[in-house]
C-alpha positions as CSV (number, residue, x, y, z in Angstrom):
1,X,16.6,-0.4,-8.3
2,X,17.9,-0.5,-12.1
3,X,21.7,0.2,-13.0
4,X,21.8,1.6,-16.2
5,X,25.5,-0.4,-17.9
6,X,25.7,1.6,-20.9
7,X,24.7,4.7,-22.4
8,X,22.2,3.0,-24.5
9,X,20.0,2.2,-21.2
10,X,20.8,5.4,-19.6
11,X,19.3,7.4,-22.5
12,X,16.6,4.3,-22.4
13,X,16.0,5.1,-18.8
14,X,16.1,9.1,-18.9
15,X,13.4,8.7,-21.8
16,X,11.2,6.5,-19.9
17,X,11.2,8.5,-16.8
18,X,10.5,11.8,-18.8
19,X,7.6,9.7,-20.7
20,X,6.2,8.6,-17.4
21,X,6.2,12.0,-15.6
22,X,5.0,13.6,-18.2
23,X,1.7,11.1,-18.2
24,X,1.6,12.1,-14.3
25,X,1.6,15.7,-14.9
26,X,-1.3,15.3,-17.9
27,X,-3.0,13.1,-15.6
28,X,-2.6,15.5,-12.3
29,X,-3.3,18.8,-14.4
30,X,-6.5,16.8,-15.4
31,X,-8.1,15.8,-12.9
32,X,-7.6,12.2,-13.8
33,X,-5.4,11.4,-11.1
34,X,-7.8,10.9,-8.2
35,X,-9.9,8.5,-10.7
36,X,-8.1,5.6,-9.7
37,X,-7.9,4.5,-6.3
38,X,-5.1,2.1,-6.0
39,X,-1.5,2.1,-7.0
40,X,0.3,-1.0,-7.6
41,X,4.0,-0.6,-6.6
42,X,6.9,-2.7,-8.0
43,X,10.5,-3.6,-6.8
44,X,12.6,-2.6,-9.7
45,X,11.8,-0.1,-12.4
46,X,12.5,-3.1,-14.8
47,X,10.1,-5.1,-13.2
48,X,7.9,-1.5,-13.4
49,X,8.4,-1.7,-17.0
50,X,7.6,-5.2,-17.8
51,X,3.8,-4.6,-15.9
52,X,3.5,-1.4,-18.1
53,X,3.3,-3.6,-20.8
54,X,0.2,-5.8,-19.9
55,X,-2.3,-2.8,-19.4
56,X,-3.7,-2.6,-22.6
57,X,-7.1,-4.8,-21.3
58,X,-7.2,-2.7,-18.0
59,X,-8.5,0.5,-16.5
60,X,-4.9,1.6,-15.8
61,X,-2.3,3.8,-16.4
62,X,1.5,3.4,-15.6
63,X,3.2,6.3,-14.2
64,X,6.7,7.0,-11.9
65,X,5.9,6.1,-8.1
66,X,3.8,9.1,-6.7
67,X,6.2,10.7,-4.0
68,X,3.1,10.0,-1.5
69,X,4.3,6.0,-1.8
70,X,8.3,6.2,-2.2
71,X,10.2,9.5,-2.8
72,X,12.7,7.5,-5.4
73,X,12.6,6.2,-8.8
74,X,10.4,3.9,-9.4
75,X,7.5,2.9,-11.8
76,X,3.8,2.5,-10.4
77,X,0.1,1.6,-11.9
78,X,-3.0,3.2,-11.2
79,X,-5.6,1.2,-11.6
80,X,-9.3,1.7,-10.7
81,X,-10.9,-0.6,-8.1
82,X,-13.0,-2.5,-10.3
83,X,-9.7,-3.9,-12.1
84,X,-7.2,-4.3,-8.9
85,X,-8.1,-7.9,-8.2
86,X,-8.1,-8.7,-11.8
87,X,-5.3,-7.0,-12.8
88,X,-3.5,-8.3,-9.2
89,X,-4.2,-11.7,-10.6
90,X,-3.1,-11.1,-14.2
91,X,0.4,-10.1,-12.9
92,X,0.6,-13.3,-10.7
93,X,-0.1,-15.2,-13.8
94,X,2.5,-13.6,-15.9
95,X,5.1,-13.8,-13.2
96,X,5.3,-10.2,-12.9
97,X,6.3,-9.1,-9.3
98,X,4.6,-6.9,-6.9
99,X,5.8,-5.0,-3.8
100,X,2.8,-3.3,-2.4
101,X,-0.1,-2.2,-3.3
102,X,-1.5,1.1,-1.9
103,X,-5.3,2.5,-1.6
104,X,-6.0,6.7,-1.9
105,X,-6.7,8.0,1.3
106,X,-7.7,12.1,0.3
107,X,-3.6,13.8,-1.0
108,X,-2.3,10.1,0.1
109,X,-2.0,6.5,-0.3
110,X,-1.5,4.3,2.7
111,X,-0.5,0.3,1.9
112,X,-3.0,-2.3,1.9
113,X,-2.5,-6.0,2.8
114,X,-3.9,-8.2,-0.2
């Protein structure tokens, strides 16, 4: 997990987590939520942050680590299941780190072994 050093990043951080739950809520209030099937989880909300920026070419959506996965900080991606391997690939390629991936199972994600 991130330490924020300054009061730069911990205005950086407290904007991106408000950013980020605000997409969840939009996303949960929608309906679009249970569109994608997977959630890719990452170690550090840096790490988070850095995939959040390669999703432009992808069915996915960045948003803070549903409470179902981890009940901390954290960023996750949803991503539909015609993109996981692809996009599982494309963050291998550009050296971005995964910690798990997890697959919707009804209200809750359960961790896959890929």
């Amino acid at each position: 997990m991130a330490e924020a050093k300054s009061f730069g990043e911990k205005l950086f951080f407290i904007a991106t987590g408000v950013r980020l739950h605000a997409k969840e809520y939009f996303l949960r209030a929608t309906g679009l939520f249970k569109k994608y099937e997977y959630c890719i989880a990452f170690p550090s909300i840096p790490e988070g942050l850095k995939a959040e920026k390669l999703l432009k070419d992808f069915k996915a959506v960045s948003i803070p680590i549903p409470d179902e996965i981890f009940e901390g900080c954290g960023v996750g991606v949803l991503v539909r299941e015609e993109d996981l391997d692809r996009l599982l690939k494309f963050f291998k390629e550009k050296g971005v780190l995964v910690s798990g991936v997890f697959k919707r199972e009804g209200d809750r994600f359960v961790e896959v072994k890929r």
